[in-house]
Every structure is written in structure tokens, then in C-alpha cells.
C-alpha positions as CSV (number, residue, x, y, z in Angstrom):
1,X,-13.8,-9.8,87.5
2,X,-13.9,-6.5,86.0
3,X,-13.1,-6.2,82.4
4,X,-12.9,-2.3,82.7
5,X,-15.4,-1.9,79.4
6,X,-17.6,0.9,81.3
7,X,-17.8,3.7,79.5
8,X,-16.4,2.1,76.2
9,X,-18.0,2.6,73.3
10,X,-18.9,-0.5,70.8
11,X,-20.4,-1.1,67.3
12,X,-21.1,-5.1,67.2
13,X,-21.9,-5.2,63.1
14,X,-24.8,-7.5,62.4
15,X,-25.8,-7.7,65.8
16,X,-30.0,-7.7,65.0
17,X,-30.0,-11.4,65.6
18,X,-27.7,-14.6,66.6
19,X,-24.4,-14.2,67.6
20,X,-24.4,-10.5,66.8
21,X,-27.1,-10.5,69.3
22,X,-25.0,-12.5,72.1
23,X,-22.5,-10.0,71.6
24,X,-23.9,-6.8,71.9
25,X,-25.9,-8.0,74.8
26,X,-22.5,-9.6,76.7
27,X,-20.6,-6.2,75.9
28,X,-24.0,-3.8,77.5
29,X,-24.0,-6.0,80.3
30,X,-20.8,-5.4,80.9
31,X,-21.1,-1.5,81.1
32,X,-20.3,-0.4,77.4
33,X,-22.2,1.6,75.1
34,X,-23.5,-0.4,72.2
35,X,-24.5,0.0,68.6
36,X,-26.9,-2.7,67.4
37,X,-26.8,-3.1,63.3
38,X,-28.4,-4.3,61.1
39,X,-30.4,-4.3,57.8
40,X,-34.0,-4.3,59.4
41,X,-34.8,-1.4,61.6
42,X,-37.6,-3.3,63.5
43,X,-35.2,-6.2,64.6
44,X,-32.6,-4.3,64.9
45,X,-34.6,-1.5,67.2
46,X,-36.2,-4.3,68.9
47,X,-32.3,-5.6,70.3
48,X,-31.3,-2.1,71.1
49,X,-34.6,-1.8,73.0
50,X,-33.9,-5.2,75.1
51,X,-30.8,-3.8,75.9
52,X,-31.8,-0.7,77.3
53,X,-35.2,-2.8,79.3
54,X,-32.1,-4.5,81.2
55,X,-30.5,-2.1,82.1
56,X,-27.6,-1.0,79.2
57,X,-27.2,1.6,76.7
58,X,-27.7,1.0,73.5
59,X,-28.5,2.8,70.1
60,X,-29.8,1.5,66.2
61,X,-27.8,2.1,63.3
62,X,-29.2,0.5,59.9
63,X,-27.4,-0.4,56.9
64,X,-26.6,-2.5,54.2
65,X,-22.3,-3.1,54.9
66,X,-22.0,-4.5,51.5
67,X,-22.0,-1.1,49.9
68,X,-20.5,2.2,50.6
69,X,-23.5,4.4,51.2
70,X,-24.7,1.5,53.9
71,X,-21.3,1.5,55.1
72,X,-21.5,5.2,55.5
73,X,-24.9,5.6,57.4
74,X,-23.7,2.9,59.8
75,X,-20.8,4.6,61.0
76,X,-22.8,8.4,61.2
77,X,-24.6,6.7,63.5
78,X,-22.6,5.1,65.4
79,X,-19.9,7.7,65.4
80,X,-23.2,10.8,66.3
81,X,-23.1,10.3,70.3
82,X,-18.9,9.9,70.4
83,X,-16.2,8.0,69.0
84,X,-16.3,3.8,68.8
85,X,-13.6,2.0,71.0
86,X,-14.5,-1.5,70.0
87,X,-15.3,-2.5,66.6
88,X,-16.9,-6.2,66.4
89,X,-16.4,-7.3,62.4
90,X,-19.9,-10.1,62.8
91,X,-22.4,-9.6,60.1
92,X,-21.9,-11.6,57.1
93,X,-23.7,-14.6,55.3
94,X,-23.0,-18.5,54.6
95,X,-25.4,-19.2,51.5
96,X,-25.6,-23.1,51.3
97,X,-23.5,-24.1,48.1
98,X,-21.5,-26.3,47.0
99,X,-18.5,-26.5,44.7
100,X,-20.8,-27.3,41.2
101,X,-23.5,-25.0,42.3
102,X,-21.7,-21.9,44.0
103,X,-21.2,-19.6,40.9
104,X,-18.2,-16.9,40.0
105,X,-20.9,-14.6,41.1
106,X,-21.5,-16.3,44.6
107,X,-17.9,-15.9,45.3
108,X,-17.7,-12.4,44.7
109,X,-20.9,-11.3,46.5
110,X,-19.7,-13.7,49.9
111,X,-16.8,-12.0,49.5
112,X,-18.1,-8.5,49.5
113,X,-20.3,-9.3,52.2
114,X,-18.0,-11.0,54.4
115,X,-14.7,-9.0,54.0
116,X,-15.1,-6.1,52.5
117,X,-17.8,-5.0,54.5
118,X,-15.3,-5.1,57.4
119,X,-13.0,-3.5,55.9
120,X,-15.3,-0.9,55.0
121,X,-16.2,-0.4,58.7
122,X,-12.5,-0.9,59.6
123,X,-11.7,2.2,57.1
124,X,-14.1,4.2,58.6
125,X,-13.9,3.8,62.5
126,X,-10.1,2.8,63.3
127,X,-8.9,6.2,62.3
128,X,-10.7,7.8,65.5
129,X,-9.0,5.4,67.4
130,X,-5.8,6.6,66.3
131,X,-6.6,10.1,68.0
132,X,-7.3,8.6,70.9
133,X,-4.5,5.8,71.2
134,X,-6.8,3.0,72.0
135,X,-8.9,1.0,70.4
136,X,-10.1,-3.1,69.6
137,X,-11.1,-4.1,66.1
138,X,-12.3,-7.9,66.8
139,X,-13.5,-10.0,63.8
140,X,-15.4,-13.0,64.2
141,X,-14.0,-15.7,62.2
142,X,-14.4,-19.6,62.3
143,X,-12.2,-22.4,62.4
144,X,-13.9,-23.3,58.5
145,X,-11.0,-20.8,57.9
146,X,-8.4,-22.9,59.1
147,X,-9.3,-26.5,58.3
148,X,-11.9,-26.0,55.2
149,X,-14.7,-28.9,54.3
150,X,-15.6,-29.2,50.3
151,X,-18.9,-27.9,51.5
152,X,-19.4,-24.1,51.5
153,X,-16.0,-23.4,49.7
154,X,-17.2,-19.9,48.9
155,X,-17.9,-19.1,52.6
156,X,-14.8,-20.7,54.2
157,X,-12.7,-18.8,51.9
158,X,-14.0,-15.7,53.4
159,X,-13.2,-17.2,57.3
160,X,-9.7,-17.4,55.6
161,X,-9.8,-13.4,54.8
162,X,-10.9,-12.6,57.9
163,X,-8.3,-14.5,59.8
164,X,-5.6,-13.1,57.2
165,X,-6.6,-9.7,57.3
166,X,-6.4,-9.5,61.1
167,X,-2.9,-10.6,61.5
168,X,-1.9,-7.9,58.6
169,X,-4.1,-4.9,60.2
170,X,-2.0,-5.9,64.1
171,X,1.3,-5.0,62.5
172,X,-0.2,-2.1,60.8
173,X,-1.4,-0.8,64.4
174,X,2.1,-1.4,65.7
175,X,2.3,0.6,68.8
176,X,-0.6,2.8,68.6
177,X,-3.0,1.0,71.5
178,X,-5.1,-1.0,69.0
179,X,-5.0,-4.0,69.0
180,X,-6.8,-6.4,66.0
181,X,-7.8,-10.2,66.9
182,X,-10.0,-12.9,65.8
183,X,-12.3,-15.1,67.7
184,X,-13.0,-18.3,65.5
185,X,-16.3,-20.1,67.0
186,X,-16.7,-23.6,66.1
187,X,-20.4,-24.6,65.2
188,X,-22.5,-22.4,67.4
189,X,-26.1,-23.0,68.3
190,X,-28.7,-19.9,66.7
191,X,-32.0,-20.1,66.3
192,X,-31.3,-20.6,62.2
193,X,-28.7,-23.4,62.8
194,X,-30.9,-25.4,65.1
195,X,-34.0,-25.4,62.8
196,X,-31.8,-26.4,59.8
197,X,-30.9,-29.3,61.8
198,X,-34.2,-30.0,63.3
199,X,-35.6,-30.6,59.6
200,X,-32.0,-32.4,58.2
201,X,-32.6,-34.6,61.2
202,X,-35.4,-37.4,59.9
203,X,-33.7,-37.8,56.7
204,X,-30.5,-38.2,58.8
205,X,-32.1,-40.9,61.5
206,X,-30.6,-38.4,64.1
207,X,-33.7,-39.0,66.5
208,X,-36.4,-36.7,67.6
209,X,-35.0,-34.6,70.8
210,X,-33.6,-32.2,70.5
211,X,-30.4,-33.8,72.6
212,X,-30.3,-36.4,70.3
213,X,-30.1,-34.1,67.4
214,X,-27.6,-32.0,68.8
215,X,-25.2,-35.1,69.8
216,X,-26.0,-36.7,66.3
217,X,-25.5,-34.3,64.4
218,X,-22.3,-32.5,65.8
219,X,-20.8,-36.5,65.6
220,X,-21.7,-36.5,61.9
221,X,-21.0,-33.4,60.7
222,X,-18.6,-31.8,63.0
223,X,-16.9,-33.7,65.6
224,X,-15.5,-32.1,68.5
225,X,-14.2,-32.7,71.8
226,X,-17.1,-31.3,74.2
227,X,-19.5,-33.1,71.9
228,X,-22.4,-30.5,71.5
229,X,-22.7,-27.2,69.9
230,X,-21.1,-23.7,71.0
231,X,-23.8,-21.0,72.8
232,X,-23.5,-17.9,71.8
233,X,-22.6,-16.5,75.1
234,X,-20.0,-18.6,74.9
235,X,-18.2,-16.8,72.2
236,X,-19.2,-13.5,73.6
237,X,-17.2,-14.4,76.5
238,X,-14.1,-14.7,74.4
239,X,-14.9,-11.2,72.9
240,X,-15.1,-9.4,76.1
241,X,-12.2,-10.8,76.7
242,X,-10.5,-9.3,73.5
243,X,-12.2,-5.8,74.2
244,X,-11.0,-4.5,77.1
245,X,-7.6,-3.1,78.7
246,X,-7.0,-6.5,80.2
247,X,-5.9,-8.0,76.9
248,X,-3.6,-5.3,76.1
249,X,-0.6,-7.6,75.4
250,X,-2.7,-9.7,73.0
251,X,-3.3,-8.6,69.2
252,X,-2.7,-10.3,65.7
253,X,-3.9,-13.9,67.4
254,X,-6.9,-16.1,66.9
255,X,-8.7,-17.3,69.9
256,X,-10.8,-20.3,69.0
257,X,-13.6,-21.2,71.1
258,X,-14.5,-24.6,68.9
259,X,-15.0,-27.5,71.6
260,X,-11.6,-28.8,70.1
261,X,-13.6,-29.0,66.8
262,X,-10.0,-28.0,64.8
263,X,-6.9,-30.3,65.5
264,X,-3.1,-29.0,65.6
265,X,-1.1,-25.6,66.4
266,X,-2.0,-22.6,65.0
């Protein structure tokens, strides 16, 4: 199937490593023109340079998100060789705390890293869409959004912004060609989520393999329907999806790709 993205234009945000990665690699394949960020040049360079090795177009753009001047080098340079189409809200952070260790401060900094930092990017790039009458602003949320755990309560506050501030930007973009839309992975395997498991699992008694990791640990932390982890591709998928002219009819709505991890309507 086509998905008509050729000759788009996309900036995936935190797309250095991970699912960012996925992403902008799914979107090149596909025929678009990509923006890799990140923070570090060299891995952020080195994604931009796989891209191009297989075959796609691809540029660097560096910056800290969490702050205005960051926010503003990112979009020159994504912005200097034409306007951005797609706008993929991914970078952001998950610092492990809890409820008594997660300071006032934690909160605030997740929260500037996670939301404001697309807003920031959403400021800056969906304006140029309006000129042209088309555009996709995607955020990546997560179904931690939805149904929250007591872990992590400063993080899955910030999955509930992004989902929130989705719907609200769709009805703001009433009739103008840009459509806004979240895709809400369930627990997706990256190289840092895998090694965080792979040393929890001894203590846990969740075997050795990594197959019996994987099963063990999704059954005991968080259960789904599939019984294993997401792959990144898998929630590229859902993004292309969302970016091109074929999902014209679809804005303000959360597409979950979670293994049936959350339960219910919504």
C-alpha cells in the first residue's frame, strides 16, 4: 500500500535512539524527508547517516527541547531546507521514582520535558502548516496515561498531557487540513528497557533467556493480551498510518497499539 508520504517533510523529535529511531527510519523508508533530533550530535548524525546509507533523506538538528533557545535551533534546522508536514512529539524522559522519592522538582522538570517541549515545537512548526492547509502533529503517548500505576506518578501524569493536549489542539485545527492524534504504545522493547529487565530479572526469578524474561516479566509487571513486549516498528506502523493523506478523516483520537495491555472504551 502506498501511504502517499513521498515528498513529505518530517521532524520525529527525539529520534537519536529507540523509538524515535523506529520512527524516523519507518517514515524515510516510506519516501519522506526526515529530521533526526536529538541532544547528542554524534548519535543523532550517526541515525541521519543510516538513513541516508539505505537509501532515504535525512538531516541532523540538535537541541535541548526543554528550553527555548533548544527549541529554537531545532526548528531552524528543520525548517532551512522547506517547511515540516509531520511533526512527531517523541522525545521525553521517564526518571524511575516513586511517589515518596519523586520531588516537587521532579514534577516540574518531567513536565517541562515531556509537554512543554511539544508544545514548544508545536508553537513553532504548526503555523507553516496553516499556509499550506495540511499538516500532522502526532504525539506519542502511552496507555500509563490512561490507566496510571502508583509507580512513576510524575511520568504518567505527563502521558495524561499529551493525550489531553491533543484532543484540545484537533478542535483548534478545525477545518484547516491538520489533523492532531496520539499513538499510545503499550510497553515497547528498546535497547534501555530490555537491559533494565535483563538485570531486574535474577532478583525477580524470571529465568535467564531472554524469552523467559520477556514472558515473565510482561505477566508480572504489565499483562497484556499478546503476552510479550511491543517492537518499535510496530508503533511506527501506527504513525505512518497517522501521517499521511490516507488518515485524513481521523484527528483528535488515540490509537493504542498496547497488546490489549489497557482494558475498556476510550
Amino acid at each position: 500500500m502506498d501511504l502517499q508520504l513521498r515528498g513529505k517533510r518530517a521532524l520525529v523529535t527525539g529520534s537519536s535512539s529507540g523509538l524515535g529511531e523506529a520512527i524516523a527510519k519507518a517514515l524515510a523508508a516510506e519516501g519522506a524527508d526526515v529530521v533526526v533530533h536529538g541532544r547528542d550530535r554524534l548519535r543523532t548524525e550517526t541515525v541521519a547517516a543510516a538513513i541516508r546509507t539505505a537509501g532515504g533523506r535525512a538531516h541532523a538538528a540538535i537541541g535541548d527541547l526543554a528550553t527555548d533557545d533548544g527549541a529554537d535551533a531545532v526548528a531552524e534546522a528543520a525548517l532551512a531546507d522547506g517547511p515540516i508536514d509531520i511533526l512527531v512529539n517523541n522525545a521525553g524522559a521517564y526518571p524511575h521514582r516513586s511517589w515518596k522519592k519523586a520531588s516537587a522538582g521532579d514534577w516540574s522538570h518531567t513536565y517541562e520535558v515531556n509537554v512543554v517541549s511539544g508544545v514548544r515545537m508545536i508553537l513553532r512548526l504548526v503555523p507553516r502548516m496553516h499556509e499550506r492547509g495540511w499538516g500532522r502533529v502526532i504525539q506519542i503517548g502511552g496507555g500509563l496515561g490512561l490507566q496510571p500505576s502508583a509507580d512513576l506518578p510524575h511520568y504518567t501524569a505527563t502521558l495524561a498531557a499529551r493525550h489531553n493536549l491533543t484532543v484540545s489542539l484537533a478542535r483548534e485545527l478545525k477545518g484547516t487540513g491538520i489533523t492532531a492524534n496520539t499513538v499510545a504504545p503499550g510497553a515497547i522493547l528498546v535497547d534501555s528497557v530490555q537491559r533494565f529487565l535483563t538485570d531486574l530479572a535474577p532478583a525477580r526469578g524470571w529465568g535467564e533467556t531472554w524469552e523467559d524474561i520477556e514472558r515473565n516479566a510482561i505477566e508480572e509487571l504489565v499483562p497484556n493480551d499478546v503476552g510479550r513486549m511491543g517492537r518499535p516498528e510496530e508503533i511506527a506502523a501506527a504513525v505512518l498510518y497517522l501521517s499521511g493523506p490516507l488518515a485524513d478523516y481521523v484527528t483528535g483520537t488515540t490509537l493504542r497499539v498496547d497488546g490489549g495491555t489497557i482494558r475498556g472504551v476510550h
